[in-house]
Chimera marker file (.cmm) of the C-alpha trace (Angstrom):
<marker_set name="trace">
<marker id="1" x="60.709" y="118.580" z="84.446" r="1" g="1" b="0" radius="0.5"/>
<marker id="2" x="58.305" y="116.081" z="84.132" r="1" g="1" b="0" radius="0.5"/>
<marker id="3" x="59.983" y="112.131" z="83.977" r="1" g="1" b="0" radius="0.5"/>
<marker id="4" x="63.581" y="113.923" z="84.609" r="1" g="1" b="0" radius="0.5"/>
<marker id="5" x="65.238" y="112.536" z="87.911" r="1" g="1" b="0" radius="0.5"/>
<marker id="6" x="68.405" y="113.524" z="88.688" r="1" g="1" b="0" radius="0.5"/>
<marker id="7" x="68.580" y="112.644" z="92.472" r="1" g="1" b="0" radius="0.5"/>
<marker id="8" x="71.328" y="112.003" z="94.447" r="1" g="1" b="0" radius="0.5"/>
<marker id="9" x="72.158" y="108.805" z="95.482" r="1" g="1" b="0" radius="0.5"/>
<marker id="10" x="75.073" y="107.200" z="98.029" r="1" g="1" b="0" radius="0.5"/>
<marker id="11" x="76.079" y="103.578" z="98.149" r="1" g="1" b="0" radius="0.5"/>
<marker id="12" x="78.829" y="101.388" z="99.400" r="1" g="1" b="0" radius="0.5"/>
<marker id="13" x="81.193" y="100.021" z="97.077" r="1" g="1" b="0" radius="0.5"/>
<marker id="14" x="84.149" y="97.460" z="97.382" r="1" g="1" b="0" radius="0.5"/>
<marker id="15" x="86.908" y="96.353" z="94.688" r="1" g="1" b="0" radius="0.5"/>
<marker id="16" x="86.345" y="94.796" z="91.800" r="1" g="1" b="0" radius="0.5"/>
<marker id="17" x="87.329" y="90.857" z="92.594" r="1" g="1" b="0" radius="0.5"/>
<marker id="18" x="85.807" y="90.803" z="96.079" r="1" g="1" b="0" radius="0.5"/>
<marker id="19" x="84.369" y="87.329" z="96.685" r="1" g="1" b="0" radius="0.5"/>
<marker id="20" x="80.755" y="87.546" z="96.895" r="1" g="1" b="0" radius="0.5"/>
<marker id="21" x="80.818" y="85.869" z="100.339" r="1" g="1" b="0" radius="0.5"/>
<marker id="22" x="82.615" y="88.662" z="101.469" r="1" g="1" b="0" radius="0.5"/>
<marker id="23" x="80.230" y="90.944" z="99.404" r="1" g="1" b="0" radius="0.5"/>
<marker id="24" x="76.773" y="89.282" z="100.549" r="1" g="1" b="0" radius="0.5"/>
<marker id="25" x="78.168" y="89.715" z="104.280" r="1" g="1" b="0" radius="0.5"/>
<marker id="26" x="78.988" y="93.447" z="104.156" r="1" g="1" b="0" radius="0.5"/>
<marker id="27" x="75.821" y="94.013" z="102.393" r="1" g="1" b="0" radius="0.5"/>
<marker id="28" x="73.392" y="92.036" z="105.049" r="1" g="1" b="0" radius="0.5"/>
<marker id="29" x="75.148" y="94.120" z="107.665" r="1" g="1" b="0" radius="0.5"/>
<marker id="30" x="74.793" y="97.287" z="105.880" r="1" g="1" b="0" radius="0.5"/>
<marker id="31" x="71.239" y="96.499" z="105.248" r="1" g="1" b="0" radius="0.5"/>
<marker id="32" x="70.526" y="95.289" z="109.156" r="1" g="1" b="0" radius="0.5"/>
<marker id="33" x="71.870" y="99.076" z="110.245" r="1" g="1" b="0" radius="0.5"/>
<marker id="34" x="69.814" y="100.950" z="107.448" r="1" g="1" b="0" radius="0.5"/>
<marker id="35" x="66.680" y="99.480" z="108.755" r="1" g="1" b="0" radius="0.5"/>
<marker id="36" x="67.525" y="100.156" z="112.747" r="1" g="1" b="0" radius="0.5"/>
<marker id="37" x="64.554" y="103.316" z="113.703" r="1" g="1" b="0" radius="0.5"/>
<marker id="38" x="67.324" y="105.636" z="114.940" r="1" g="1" b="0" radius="0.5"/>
<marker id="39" x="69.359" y="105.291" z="111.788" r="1" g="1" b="0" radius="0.5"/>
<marker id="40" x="65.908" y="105.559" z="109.796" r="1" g="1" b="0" radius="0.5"/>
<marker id="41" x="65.502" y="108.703" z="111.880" r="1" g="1" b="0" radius="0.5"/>
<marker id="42" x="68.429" y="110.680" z="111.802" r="1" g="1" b="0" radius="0.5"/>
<marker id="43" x="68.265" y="109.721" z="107.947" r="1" g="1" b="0" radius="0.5"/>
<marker id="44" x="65.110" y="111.197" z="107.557" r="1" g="1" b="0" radius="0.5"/>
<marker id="45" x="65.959" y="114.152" z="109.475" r="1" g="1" b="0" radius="0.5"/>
<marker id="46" x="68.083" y="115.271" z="106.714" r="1" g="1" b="0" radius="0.5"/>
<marker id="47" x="66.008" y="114.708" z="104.345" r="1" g="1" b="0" radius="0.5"/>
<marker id="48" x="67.660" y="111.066" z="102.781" r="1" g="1" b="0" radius="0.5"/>
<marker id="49" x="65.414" y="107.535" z="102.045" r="1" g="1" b="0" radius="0.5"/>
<marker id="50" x="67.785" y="104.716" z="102.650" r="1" g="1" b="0" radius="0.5"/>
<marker id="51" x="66.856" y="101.614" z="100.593" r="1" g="1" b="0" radius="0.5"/>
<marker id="52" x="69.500" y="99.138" z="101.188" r="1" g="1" b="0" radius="0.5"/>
<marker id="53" x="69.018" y="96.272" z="99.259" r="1" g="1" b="0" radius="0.5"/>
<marker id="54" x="70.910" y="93.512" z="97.189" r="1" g="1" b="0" radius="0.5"/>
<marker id="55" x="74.408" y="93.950" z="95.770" r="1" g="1" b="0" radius="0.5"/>
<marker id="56" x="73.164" y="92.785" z="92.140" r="1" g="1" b="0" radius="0.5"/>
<marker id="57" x="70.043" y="95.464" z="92.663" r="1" g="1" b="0" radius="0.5"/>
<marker id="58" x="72.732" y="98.826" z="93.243" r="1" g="1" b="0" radius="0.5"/>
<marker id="59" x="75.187" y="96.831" z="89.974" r="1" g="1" b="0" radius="0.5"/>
<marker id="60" x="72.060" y="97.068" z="88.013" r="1" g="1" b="0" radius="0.5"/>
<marker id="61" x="71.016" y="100.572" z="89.509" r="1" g="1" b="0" radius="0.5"/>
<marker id="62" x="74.667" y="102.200" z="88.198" r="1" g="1" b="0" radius="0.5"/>
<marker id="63" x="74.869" y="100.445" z="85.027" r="1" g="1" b="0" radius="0.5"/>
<marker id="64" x="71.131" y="102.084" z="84.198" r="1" g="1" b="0" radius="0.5"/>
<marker id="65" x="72.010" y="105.247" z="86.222" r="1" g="1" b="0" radius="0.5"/>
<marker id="66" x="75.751" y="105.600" z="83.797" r="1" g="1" b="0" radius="0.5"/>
<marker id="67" x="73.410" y="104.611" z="80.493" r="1" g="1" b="0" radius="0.5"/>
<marker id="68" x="70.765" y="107.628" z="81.454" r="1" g="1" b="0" radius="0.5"/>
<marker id="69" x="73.923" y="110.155" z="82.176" r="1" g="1" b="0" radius="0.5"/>
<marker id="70" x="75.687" y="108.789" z="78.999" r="1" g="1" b="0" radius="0.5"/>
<marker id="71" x="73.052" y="109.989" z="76.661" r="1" g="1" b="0" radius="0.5"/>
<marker id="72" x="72.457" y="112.827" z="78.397" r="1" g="1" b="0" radius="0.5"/>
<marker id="73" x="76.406" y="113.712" z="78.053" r="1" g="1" b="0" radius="0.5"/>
<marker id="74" x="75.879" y="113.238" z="73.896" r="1" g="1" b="0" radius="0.5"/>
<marker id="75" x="72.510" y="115.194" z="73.878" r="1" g="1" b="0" radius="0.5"/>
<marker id="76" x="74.064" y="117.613" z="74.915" r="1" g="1" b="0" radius="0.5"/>
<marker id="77" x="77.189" y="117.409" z="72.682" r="1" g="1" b="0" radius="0.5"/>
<marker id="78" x="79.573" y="117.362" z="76.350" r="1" g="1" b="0" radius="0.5"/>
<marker id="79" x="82.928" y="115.832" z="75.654" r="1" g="1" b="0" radius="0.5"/>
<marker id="80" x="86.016" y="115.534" z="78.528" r="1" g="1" b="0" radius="0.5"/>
<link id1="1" id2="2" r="1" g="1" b="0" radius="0.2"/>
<link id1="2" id2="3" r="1" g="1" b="0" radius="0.2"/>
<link id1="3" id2="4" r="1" g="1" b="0" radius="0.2"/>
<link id1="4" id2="5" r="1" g="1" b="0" radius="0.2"/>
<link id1="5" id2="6" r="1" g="1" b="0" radius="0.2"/>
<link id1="6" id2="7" r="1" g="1" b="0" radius="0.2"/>
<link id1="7" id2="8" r="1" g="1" b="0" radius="0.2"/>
<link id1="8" id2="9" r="1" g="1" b="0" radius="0.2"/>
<link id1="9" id2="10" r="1" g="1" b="0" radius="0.2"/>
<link id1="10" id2="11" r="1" g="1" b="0" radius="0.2"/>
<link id1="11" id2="12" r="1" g="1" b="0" radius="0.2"/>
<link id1="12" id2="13" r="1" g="1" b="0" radius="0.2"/>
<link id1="13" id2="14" r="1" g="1" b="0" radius="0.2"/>
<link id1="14" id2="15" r="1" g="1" b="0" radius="0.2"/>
<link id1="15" id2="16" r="1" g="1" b="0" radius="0.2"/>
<link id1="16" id2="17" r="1" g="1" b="0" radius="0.2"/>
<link id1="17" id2="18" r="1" g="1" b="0" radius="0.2"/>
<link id1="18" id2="19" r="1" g="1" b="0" radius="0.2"/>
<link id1="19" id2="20" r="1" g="1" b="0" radius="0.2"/>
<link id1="20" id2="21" r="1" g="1" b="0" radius="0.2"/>
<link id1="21" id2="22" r="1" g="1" b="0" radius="0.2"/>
<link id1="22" id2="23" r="1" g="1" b="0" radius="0.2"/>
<link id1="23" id2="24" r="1" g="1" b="0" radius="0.2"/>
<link id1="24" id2="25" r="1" g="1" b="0" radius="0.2"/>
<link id1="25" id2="26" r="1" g="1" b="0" radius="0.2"/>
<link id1="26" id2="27" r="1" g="1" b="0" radius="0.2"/>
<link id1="27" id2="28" r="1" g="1" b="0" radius="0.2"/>
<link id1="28" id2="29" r="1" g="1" b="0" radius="0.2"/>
<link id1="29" id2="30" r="1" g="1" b="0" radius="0.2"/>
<link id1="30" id2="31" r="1" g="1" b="0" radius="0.2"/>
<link id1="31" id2="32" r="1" g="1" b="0" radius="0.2"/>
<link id1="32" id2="33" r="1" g="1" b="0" radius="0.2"/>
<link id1="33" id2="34" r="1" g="1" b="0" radius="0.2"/>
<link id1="34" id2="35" r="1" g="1" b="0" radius="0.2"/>
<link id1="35" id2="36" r="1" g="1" b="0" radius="0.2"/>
<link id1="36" id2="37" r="1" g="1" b="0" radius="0.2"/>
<link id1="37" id2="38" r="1" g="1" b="0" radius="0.2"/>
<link id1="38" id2="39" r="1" g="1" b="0" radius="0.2"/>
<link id1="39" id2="40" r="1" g="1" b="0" radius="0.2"/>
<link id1="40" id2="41" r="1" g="1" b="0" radius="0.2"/>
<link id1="41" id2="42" r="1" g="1" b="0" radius="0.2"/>
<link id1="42" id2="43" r="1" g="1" b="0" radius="0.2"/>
<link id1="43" id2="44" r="1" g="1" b="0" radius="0.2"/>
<link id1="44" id2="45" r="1" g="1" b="0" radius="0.2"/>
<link id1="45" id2="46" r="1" g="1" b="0" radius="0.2"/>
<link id1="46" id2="47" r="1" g="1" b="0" radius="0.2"/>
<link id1="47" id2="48" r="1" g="1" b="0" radius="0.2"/>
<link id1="48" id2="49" r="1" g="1" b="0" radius="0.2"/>
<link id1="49" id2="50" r="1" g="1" b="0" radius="0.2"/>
<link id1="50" id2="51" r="1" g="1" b="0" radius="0.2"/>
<link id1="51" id2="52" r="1" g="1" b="0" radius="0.2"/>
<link id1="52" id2="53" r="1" g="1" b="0" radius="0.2"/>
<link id1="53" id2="54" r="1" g="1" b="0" radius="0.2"/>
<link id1="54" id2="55" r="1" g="1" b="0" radius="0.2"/>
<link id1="55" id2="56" r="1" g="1" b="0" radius="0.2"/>
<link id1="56" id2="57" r="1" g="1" b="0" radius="0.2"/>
<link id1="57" id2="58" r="1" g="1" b="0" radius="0.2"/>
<link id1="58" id2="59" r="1" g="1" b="0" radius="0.2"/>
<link id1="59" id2="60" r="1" g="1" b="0" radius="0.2"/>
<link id1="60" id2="61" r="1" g="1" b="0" radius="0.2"/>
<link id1="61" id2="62" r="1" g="1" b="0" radius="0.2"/>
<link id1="62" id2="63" r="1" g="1" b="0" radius="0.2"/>
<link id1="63" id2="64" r="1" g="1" b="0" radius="0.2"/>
<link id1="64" id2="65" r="1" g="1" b="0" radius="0.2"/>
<link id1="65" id2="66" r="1" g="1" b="0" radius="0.2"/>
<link id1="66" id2="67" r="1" g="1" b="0" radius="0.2"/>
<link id1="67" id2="68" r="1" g="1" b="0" radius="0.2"/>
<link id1="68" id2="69" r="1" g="1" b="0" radius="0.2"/>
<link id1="69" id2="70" r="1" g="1" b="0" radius="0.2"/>
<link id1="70" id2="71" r="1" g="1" b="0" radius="0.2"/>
<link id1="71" id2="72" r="1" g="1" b="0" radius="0.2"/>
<link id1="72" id2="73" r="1" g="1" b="0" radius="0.2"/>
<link id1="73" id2="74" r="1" g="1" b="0" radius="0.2"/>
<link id1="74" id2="75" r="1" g="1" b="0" radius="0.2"/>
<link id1="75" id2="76" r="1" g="1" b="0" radius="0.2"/>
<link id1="76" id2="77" r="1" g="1" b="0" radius="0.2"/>
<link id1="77" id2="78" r="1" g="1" b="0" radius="0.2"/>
<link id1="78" id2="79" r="1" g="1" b="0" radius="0.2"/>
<link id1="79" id2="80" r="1" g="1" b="0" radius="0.2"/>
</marker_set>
């Protein structure tokens, strides 16, 4: 359906309260092995795009990523 994307996605998370030293490290590492070619490889071998990127960037991708799934939930009158 045209401007409908319900892709999956997979990121790293850590507790709320982490300090963002500890944060900013894991990420930088996580980022460092994302870009390596045989990780890209293997990756796109089964059909994935990793992106990596900032821990503010993936807060900001869920928050808009639970909004969109939110109103999708009360469109369509779901309720747990």
């Amino acid at each position: 359906m045209p401007g409908f994307d319900a892709s999956i996605w997979i990121g790293l998370l850590a507790p709320a309260g982490t300090q963002t030293d500890i944060v900013e490290r894991i990420a930088h590492g996580v980022s460092d092995v994302l870009h390596r070619d045989e990780v890209l490889a293997s990756m796109h071998l089964q059909g994935l795009d990793a992106s990596g990127g900032r821990p503010q960037e993936f807060a900001a991708f869920i928050a808009a990523e639970s909004r969109k799934w939110l109103a999708v939930a009360h469109a369509a009158s779901l309720r747990n």
